[in-house]
N, C-alpha and C positions, 0 to 999 in steps of 0.2 A: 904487148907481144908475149909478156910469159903466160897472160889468161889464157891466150889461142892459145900456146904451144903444149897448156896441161889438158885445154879442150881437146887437142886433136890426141893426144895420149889417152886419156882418157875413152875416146870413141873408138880407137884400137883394139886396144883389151880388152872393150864390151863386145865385139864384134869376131876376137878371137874365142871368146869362149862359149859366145854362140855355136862359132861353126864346129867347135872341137868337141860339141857337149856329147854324152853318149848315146845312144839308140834306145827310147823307152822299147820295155819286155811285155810282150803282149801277155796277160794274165789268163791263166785257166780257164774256159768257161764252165761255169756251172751254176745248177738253180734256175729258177725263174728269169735269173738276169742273163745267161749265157748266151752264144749265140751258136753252141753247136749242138748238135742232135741229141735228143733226148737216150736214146738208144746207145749212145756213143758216152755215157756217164754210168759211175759207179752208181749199185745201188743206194738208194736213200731209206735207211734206217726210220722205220717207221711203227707205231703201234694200231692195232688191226682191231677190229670187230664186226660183229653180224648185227645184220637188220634182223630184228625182232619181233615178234608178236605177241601184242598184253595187253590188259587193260590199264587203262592211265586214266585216272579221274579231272576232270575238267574243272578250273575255277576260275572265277571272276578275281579280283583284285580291283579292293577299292578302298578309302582313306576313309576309318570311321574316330567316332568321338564316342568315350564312356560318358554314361548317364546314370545317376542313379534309378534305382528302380522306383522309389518314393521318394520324394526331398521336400521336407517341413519347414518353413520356419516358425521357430514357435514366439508368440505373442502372447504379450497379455490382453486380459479383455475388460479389465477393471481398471482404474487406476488406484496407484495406492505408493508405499514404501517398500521396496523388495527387500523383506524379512529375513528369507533364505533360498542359498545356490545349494541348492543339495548333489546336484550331478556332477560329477566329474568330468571334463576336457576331455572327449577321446574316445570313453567309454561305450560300452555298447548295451543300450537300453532298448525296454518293452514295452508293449501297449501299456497305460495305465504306471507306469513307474514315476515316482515322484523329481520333478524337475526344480521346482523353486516354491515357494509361500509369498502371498505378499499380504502386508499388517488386515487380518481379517479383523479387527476390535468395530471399524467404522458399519461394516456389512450388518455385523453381529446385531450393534446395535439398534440399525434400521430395520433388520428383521422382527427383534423384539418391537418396536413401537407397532409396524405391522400387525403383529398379535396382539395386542394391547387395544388399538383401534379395532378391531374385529370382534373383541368383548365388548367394547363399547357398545357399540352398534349391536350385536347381539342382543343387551339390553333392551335396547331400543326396542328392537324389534318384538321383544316378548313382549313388552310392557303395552307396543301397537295393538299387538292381538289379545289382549286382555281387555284392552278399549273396546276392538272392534267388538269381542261376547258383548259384553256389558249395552254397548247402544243397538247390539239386535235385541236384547230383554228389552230393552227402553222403548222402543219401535214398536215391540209390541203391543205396548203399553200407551201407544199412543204419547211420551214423553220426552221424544224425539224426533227430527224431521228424516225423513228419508235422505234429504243433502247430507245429512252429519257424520250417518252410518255409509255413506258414498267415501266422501272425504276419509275418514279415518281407514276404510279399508283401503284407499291409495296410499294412505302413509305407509301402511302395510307394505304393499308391496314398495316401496320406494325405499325403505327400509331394507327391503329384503335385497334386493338388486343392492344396496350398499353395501351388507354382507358379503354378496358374492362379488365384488369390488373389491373389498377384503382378504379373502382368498385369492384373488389374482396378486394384491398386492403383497403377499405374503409367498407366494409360490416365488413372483418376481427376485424378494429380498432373500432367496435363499439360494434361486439360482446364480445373483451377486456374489454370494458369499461362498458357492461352490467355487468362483471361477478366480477366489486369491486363493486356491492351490492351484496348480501348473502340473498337471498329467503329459506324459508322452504320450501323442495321438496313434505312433507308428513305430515300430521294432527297428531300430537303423544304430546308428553311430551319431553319438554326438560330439557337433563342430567346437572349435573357441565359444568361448565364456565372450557373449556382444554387452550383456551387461552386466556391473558388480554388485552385491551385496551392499546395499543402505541405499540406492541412489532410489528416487520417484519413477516409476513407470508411468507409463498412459497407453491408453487402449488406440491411442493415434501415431502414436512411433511407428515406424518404419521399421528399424534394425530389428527387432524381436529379440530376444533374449538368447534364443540357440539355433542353431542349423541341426537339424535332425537329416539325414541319409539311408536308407536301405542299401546296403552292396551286397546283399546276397538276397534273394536273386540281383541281377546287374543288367541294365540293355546297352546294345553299344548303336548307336545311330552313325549311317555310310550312305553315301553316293556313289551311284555308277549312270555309266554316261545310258543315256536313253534308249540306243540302240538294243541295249539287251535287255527290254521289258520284257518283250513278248518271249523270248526263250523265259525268262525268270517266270512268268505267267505260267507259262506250257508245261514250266515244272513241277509249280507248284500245286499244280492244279493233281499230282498226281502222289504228290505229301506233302512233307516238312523238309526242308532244306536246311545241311548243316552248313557253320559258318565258324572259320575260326581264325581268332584273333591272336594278331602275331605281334610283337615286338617293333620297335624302329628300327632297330637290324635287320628287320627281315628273315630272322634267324628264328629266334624265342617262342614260342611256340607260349602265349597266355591264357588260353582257355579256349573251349570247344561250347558251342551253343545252338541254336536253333532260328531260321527267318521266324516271326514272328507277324512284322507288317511293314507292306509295301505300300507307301504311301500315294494314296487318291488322285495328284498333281503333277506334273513335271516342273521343275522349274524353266522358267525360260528364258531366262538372264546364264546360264550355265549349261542348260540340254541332258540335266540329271534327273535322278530320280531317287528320290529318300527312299532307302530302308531301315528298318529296324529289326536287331536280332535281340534274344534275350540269352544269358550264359548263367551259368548255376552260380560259378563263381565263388566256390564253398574254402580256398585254397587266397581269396582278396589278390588277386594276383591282376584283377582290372581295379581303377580308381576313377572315380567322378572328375572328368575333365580331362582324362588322361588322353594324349590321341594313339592311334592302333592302326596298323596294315589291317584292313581284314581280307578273307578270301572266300567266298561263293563257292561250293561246291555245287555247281550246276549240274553235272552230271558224270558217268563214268563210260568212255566210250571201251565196248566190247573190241579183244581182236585189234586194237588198232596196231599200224605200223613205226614201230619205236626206233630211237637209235640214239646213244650219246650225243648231247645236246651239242660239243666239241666238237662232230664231227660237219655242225655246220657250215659253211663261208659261204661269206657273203661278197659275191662282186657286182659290178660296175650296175647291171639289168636286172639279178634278180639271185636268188640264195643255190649255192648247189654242194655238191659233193664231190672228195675224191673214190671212185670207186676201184677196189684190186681185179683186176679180171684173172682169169687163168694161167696165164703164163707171168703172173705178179707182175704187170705192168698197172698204171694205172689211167683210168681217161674220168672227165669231169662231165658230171651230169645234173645237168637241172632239175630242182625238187622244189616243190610247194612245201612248208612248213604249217601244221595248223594252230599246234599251240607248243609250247614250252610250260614244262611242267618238272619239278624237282628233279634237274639237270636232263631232265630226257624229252626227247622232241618227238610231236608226232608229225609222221608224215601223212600229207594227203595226198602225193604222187611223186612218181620220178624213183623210188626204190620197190626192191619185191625182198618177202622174207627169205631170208638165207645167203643175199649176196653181203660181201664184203667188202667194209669202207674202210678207210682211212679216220682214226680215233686220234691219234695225235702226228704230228711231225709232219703235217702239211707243208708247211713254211719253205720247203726248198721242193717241192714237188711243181713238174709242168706235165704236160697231157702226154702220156705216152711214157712216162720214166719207172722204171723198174724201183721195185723197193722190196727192204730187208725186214721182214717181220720181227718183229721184239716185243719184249715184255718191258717198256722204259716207261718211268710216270707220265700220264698223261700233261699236255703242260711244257714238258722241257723243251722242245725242240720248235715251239712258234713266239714269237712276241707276248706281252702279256696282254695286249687292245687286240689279240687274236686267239686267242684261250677259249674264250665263250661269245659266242655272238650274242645280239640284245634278241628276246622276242619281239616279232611281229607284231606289230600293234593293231 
């Protein structure tokens, strides 16, 4: 009996303060969300500019890889004892600069025997042709058979062919004995130290002794997707193409350089197309393996129709503009964007130069609302996923 009687107490006082609660206040309209007349609202504080006309250079954007311009690895071609590391880790070496020695005593001496064999047989061979006079006298003389003086002039020659046997084998031992010194083939940087001081080399290792690099000059190898052959073709047909390599920020600006070569293939596992640029690189500001935004300056469009890249929105159909008309109202007008370019956009249609858009404070603006011209940061007065549209892909 007392559960009812706190129940029905209880559904009482829900029910009176239901009916007593106050009257919600209908709120202001304004903005985008409102639902009274555009005309019928305070101006909207907004920051203003002109459509423009300039030239704006065009680029590609595409994800490249540093490469060195040369990369050695340097090997021995002998084997032996590595006597000595003469290079230093790091350092930046020449054609012909001394890398390492290995134990030349072994070469040394196989060259000497070479020479040694080669007087031998010299002997030989004088001593043949001393023969060979002697059994033409004898021949003459009828004290000899023609076989004899036959015979002895093939030893002659048999001799002599062994000589010149001799000098190959002796060129050979010398070219052995050039290759326990270790010359840098190419002007580059040299990598980590792969092997130390005392250990055995052989001319069949893998690792080689040092990584040798060229970074000046530098190439930097990119992809772009296939569609833009034939413009990169079209271009290039009519120079050199600059190309310049930016940062992972996007920001950085690492060097400026030159297409170079577009690659014979597309791939078709990805619908790319390899390039390659080369960059002076005098400043080491690219690195072998490093990865890089790069950017394709394809061309530079004359006269085109520019406007702060902010001033774009994009809704539900397709990208447009607020535009100020005469009596500073504003209405929305659909534009074609071609490209985004170092915050500025080009128009392909939908603006003419000299009219005026809306550069910032969109954000509370509908078709037809009057707005207050100002000098406020661009920025302040929309969201920040409304700041800068993305380009067009």
């Amino acid at each position: 009996m007392k559960k009812l009687l706190l129940l029905l107490i209880l559904s009482a006082a829900g029910y009176a303060a239901w009916y007593f609660r106050p009257e919600p206040q209908t709120p202001p309209t304004s903005g985008r969300g409102g639902g009274g007349k555009a005309g019928d609202l305070p101006p909207v504080p907004v920051v203003a500019g002109k459509v423009e006309k300039k030239d704006l250079p065009i680029y590609i954007n595409g994800l490249g890889n540093v490469v060195g311009y040369n990369t050695v690895t340097v090997r021995t071609r002998v084997d032996g004892q590595l006597d000595k590391v003469v290079f230093v880790e790091g350092q930046e070496v020449h054609v012909g600069d001394l890398l390492a020695q290995i134990d030349p005593k072994p070469f040394k001496a196989t060259l000497e025997q070479a020479i040694a064999k080669k007087s031998q047989d010299e002997a030989q061979l004088a001593n043949a042709k001393l023969d060979v006079d002697r059994y033409v006298t004898l021949l003459e003389q009828k004290a000899v058979t023609t076989q004899k003086v036959d015979t002895q002039k093939a030893l002659v020659a048999q001799l002599d062919a062994t000589v010149k046997a001799d000098d190959a084998a002796i060129e050979s031992a010398r070219v052995q004995l050039a290759y326990t010194t270790i010359n840098s083939p190419i002007e580059g940087r040299a990598g980590i130290r792969l092997v130390d001081q005392g250990n055995v080399v052989h001319a069949a290792d893998s690792t080689g002794l040092v990584v040798i690099t060229q970074l000046h000059p530098i190439f930097v190898v990119f992809t772009l997707p296939e569609q833009n052959l034939l413009a990169i073709q079209r271009e290039m047909s009519k120079g050199r193409l600059s190309v310049v390599a930016v940062g992972r920020d996007n920001n950085s600006e690492l060097g400026k350089g030159t297409l170079t070569v577009l690659d014979n293939q597309i791939d078709t596992t990805t619908g790319t197309i390899k390039l390659k640029a080369t960059f002076p690189n005098d400043d080491l500001q690219l690195w072998p393996g490093q990865f890089v935004n790069v950017r394709l300056l394809l061309t530079t469009k004359k006269d085109g129709i520019v406007v702060p890249g902010s001033v774009i929105q994009r809704g539900p159909d397709s990208t447009f503009a607020f535009v100020i008309k005469e009596d500073e109202s504003v209405e929305i007008r659909p534009i074609k964007v071609a490209q985004f370019e170092d915050g500025q956009a080009l128009i392909e249609e939908g603006l003419k130069v000299g009219e005026r858009v809306v550069v910032d404070g969109q954000y509370r603006l509908q078709p037809g609302s009057h707005v207050k011209l100002g000098g406020g940061k661009p920025g302040a007065g929309k969201p920040a996923a409304e700041a800068k549209p993305q380009a067009p892909q």
